[in-house]
N, C-alpha and C positions, 0 to 999 in steps of 0.2 A: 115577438118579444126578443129584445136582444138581450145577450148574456154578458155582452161586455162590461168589467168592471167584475162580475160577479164569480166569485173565489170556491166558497160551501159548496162539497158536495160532488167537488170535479177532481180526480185523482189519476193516475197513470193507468193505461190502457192495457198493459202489458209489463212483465218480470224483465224485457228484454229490448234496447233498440239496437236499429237496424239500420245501415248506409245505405241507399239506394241512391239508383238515379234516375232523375226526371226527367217522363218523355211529355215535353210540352206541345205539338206541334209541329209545325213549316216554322223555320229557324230565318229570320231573314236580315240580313244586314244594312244596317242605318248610318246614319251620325245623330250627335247630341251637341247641342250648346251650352257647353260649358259655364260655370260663372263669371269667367274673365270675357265669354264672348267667341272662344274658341271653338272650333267644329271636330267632336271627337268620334271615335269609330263605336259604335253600340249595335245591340240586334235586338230583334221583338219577336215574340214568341209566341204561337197563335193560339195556343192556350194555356198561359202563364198560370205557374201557381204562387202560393203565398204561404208563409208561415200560419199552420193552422187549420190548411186546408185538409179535406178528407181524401185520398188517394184508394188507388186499387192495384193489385197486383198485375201487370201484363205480360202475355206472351206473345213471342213472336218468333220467327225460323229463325232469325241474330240472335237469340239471347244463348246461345249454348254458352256452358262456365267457361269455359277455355277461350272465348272470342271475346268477350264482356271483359274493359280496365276493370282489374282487382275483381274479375268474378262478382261484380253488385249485381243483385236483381233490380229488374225495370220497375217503377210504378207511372200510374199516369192517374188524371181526372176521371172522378166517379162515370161509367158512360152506361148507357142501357138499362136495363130491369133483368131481375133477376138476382142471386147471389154470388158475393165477389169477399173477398178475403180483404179488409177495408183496414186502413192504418189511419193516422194521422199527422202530418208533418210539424215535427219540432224546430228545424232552421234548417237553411238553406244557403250554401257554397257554393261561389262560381264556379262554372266551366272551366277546362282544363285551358279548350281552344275556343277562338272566337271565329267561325265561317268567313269566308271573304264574299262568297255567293249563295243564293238561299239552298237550305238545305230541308228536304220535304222527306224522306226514307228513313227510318229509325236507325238502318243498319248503315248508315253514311254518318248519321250521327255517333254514334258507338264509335265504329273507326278513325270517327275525326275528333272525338273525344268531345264533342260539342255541349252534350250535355249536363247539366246540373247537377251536383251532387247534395242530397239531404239527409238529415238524420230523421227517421219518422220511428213509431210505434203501432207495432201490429195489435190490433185485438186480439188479445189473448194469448200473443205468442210469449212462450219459457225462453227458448233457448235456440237453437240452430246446429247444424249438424250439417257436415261436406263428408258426401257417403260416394261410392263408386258402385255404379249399376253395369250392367246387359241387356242391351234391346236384341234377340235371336233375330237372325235375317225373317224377314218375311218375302216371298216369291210373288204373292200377292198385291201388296203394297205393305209400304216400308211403316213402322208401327214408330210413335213415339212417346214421351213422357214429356208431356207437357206442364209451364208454369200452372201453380192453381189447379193441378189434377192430381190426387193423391190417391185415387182409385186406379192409376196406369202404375202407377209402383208397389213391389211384393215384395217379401222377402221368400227366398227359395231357401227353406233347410237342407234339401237333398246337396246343394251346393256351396252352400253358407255364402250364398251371397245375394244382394239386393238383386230383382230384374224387371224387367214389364210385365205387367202382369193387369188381370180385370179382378178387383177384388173389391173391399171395404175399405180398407187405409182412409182414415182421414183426420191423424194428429202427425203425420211428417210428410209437410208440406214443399213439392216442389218449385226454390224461388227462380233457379234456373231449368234449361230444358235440354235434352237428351233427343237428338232425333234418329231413328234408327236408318238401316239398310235393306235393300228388296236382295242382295247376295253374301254377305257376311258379318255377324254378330258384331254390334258396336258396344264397347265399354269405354264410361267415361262417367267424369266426375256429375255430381248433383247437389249444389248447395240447398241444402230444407230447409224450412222453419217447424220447429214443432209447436204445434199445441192451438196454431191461431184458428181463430172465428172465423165465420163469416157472415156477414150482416145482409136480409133481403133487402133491393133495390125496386122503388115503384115509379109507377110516369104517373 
């Protein structure tokens, strides 16, 4: 049954939107025929989204705050099963930059600014919060705070300050990620979301 057309009953998902940017895919550069008949420069996106579409928060070793234009967190297309911290996109803004050759790596799209910028609405999220943490060296392997993991973030009283940690946290939602060191204590910023949902995902 389609709901197009139909208004009752449908209301905002959340107190709060949110800028993000869209990881669509392999970015790959084209031309378009204009209405005059002209051949313009365009790209195509191997998995394009749409005004409306349902998104998920994503992580990845690029998204640290400080590497991401303007600190956005990532979203992409719903993928997998399981539970995922689920928005839905309000509109959608071009690209900073347009590729000149295909671009397949999330972290070449970031630095080439390639990607889409949108305004979406998280389930359930209030508000948002940029907090500064501590990942402690680990000698073992290097420990992080990853997007969509809010049990890897504490707060430490003994030090009044946020850090990594294994706990229950799960209303201040990391949109960015924080990856630690195997030989000394990394601090660095973390943009949250507080308050969002997450909705299970079936095949």
């Amino acid at each position: 049954m389609s709901l197009q057309g139909t208004i009752a009953g449908d209301a905002p998902w959340a107190q709060f939107k949110l800028s993000v940017l869209l990881f669509e895919g392999t970015i790959t550069p084209t031309t378009i025929e204009d209405t005059y008949g002209l051949e313009r420069p365009a790209v195509t996106r191997a998995a394009k989204l749409a005004e409306g579409d349902l998104v998920e928060l994503y992580d990845d070793v690029a998204f640290v705050y400080s590497s991401i234009p303007d600190g956005l967190p990532v979203v992409r297309k719903l993928s997998s099963t399981g539970a995922s911290y689920v928005g839905r996109i309000l509109s959608i803004e071009k690209a900073e930059r347009m590729p000149t050759t295909e671009v397949s790596t999330v972290s070449a799209m970031i630095s080439g600014k390639h990607l889409r910028v949108a305004t979406v609405e998280m389930l359930g999220m209030s508000g948002m919060a940029l907090i500064e943490a501590t990942i402690p060296a680990n000698s073992g392997g290097a420990h992080s705070i990853a997007v969509g993991a809010p049990t890897a973030l504490a707060y430490d009283v003994s030090d009044g300050v946020f850090k990594y940690g294994t706990g229950t946290n799960n209303q201040l939602i990391p949109l960015t990620r924080l990856t630690g060191s195997t030989s000394v204590d990394v601090t660095g910023p973390i943009l949250c979301g507080i308050g969002l949902k997450t909705i299970e995902k079936v095949a």
